[in-house]
C-alpha positions in Angstrom: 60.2 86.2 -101.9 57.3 88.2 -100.2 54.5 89.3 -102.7 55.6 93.1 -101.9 59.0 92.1 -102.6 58.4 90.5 -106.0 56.1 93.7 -106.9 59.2 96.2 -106.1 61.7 94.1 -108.5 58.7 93.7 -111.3 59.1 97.5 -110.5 62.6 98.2 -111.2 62.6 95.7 -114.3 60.0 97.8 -115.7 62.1 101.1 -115.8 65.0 99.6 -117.5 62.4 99.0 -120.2 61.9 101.1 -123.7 58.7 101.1 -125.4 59.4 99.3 -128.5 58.4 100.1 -132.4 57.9 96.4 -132.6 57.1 93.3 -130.7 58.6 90.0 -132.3 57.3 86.7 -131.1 57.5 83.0 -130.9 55.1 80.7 -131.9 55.7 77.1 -129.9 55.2 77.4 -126.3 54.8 81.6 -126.7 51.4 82.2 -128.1 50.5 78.4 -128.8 50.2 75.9 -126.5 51.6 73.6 -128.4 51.3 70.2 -126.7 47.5 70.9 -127.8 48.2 69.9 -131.4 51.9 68.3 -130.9 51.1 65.3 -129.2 48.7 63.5 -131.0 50.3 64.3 -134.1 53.3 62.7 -132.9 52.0 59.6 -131.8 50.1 58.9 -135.2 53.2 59.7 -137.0 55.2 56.7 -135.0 52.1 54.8 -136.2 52.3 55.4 -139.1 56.4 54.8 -139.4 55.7 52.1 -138.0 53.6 51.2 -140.8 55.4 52.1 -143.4 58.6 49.6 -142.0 60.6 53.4 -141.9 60.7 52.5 -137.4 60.4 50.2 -135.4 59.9 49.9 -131.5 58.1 52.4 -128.9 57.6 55.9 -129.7 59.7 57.5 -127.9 58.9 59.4 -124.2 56.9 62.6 -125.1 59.2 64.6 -123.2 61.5 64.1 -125.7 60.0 66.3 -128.2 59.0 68.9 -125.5 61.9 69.3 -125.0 63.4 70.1 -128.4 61.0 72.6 -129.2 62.3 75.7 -130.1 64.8 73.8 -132.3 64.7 73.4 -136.0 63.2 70.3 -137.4 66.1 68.5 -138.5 67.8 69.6 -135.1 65.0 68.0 -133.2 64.8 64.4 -135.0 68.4 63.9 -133.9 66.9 63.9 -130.5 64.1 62.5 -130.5 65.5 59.2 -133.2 69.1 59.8 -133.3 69.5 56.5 -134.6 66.7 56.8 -137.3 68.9 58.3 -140.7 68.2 61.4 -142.9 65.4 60.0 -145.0 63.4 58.7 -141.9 63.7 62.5 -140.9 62.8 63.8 -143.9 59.5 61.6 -143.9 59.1 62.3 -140.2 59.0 66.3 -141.2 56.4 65.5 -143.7 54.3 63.4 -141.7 54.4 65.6 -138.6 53.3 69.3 -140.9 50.6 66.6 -142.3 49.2 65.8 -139.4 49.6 69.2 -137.0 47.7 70.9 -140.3 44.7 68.2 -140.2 44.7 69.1 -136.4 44.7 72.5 -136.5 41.6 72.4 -139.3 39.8 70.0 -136.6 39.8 72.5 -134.0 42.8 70.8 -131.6 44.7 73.4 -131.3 44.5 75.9 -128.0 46.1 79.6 -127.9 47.6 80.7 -124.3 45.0 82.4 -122.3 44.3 86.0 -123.0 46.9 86.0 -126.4 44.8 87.5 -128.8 43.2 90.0 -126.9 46.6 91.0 -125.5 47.8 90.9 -128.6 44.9 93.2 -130.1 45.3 95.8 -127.9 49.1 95.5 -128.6 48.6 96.9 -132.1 45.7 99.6 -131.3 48.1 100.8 -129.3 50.8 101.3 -132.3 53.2 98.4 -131.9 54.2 96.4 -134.8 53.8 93.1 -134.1 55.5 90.0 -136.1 56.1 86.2 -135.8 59.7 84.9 -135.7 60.0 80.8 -135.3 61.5 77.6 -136.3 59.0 76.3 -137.4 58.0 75.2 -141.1 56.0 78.1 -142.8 53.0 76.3 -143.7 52.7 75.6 -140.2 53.3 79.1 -138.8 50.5 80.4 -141.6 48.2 78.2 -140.8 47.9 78.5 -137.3 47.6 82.1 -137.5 44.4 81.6 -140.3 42.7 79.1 -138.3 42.5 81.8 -135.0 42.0 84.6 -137.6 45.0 86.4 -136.0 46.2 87.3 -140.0 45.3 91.2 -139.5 47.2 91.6 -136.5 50.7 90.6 -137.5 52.8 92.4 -140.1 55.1 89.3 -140.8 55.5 85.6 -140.1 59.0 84.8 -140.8 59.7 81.2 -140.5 63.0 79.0 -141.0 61.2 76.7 -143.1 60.2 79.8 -145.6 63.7 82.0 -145.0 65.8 79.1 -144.8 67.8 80.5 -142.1 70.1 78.5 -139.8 69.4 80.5 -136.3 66.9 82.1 -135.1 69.1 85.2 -134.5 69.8 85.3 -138.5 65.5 84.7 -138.5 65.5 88.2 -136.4 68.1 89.8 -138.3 66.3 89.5 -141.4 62.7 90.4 -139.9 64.2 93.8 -138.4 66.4 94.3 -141.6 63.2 93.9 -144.2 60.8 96.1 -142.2 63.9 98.4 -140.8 62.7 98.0 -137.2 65.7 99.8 -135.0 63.6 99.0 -131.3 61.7 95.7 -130.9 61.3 93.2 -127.9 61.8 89.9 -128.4 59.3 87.7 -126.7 59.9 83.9 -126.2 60.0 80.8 -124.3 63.2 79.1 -125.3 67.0 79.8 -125.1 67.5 80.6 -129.0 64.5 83.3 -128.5 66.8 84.8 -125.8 70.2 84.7 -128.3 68.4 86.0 -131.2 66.9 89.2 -129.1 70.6 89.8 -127.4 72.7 88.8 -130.7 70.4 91.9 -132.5 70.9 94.1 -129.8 66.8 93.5 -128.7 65.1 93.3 -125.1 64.1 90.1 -124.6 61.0 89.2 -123.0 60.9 85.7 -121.6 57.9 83.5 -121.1 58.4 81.4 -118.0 54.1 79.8 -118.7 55.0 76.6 -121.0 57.1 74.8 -118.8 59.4 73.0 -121.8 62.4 74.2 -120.8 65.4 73.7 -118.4 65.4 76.0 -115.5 68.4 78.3 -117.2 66.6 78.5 -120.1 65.4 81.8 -120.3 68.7 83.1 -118.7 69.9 86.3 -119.6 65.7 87.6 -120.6 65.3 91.3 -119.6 61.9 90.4 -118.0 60.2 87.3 -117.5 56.2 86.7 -117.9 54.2 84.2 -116.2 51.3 85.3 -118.3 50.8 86.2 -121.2 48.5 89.7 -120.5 52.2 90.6 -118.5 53.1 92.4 -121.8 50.4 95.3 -121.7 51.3 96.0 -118.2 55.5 95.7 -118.8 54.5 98.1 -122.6 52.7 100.9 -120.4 55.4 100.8 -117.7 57.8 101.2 -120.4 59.8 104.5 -121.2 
């Protein structure tokens, strides 16, 4: 498609938008770029399995986990050692907040470009803005502390601290507690599209991290390929 005609559709998507009282987004592969801190996390926790007689073998292809993310913890262990049993999970899950934390504290973890300026100028401008992942809540707090992004976001709701199943029930509960009736959803990953469309939400999908299948973000109102896309899809909105 011709640059002119890619700017007429980016067009028309933009009048079918509403400006939204909220903006709800993912963490993994939205605003962080999470292969930054991920991957040598997950190689010193195969060591360190390893070590402890819990595994045995390679670590398995990295792609593996990439390709889980998005998915709940236990969820993505099945994929990634589906032969390994519950307790090896467990001590995986442990392991892995461990050593993403000690990462994160040693500086080795990288934001999207342009994230928290876009996402400054998000709230002077009036939007509410939250986090919504799968993630474990100690992880989700602490990334927010260490790039001082705490007094820009309302809420991080996590399925480690809610103990929800979906992410749809995740969004449920965010727009229930704070009684949010317009947000957009903004995500990388098909449960980020189901839990914006299951709560009645725009979904915005972000097409930058590259995790996913190609369908993955089917069914998205918009999709990004930068982050900064959201100021100029938030003033083009109705």
């Amino acid at each position: 498609m011709s640059r002119e005609g890619q700017s007429a559709e980016h067009q028309d998507m933009q009048k079918l938008l509403v400006k939204p009282e909220a903006m709800v987004f993912d963490m993994d592969g939205t605003l962080l770029q999470t292969e930054s801190l991920l991957l040598p996390a997950y190689h010193k926790m195969f060591d360190i399995l390893r070590e402890e007689g819990l595994y045995s073998g390679p670590t398995p292809p990295e792609e593996r986990i990439l390709g889980c993310l998005g998915m709940l913890l236990s969820d993505i262990w099945k994929n990634v050692m589906p032969e390994a049993g519950e307790a090896v999970h467990r001590r995986a899950s442990e392991l892995l907040l461990k050593l993403e934390i000690e990462g994160l504290e040693a500086g080795g973890s990288v934001l999207y470009p342009s994230v928290p300026e876009t996402l400054r100028k998000l709230k002077e401008k009036g939007i509410r803005l939250f986090v919504c992942s799968n993630g474990l809540e100690e992880y989700i707090h602490s990334i927010v502390v260490i790039h001082k992004l705490e007094d820009v976001f309302e809420g991080l709701y996590s399925a480690g601290g809610q103990g929800t199943s979906t992410k749809a029930q995740l969004l449920k509960l965010l727009l229930d507690n704070h009684r949010i009736g317009t947000a957009w959803m903004v995500g990388d990953r098909s449960s980020d599209v189901q839990a914006g469309k299951e709560n009645g939400q725009t979904v915005i999908g972000c097409a930058y991290a590259g995790f996913g299948r190609e369908d993955e973000l089917e069914g998205s109102d918009v999709i990004i390929r930068s982050f900064d896309q959201l100021l100029e899809l938030y003033e083009g909105a109705q």
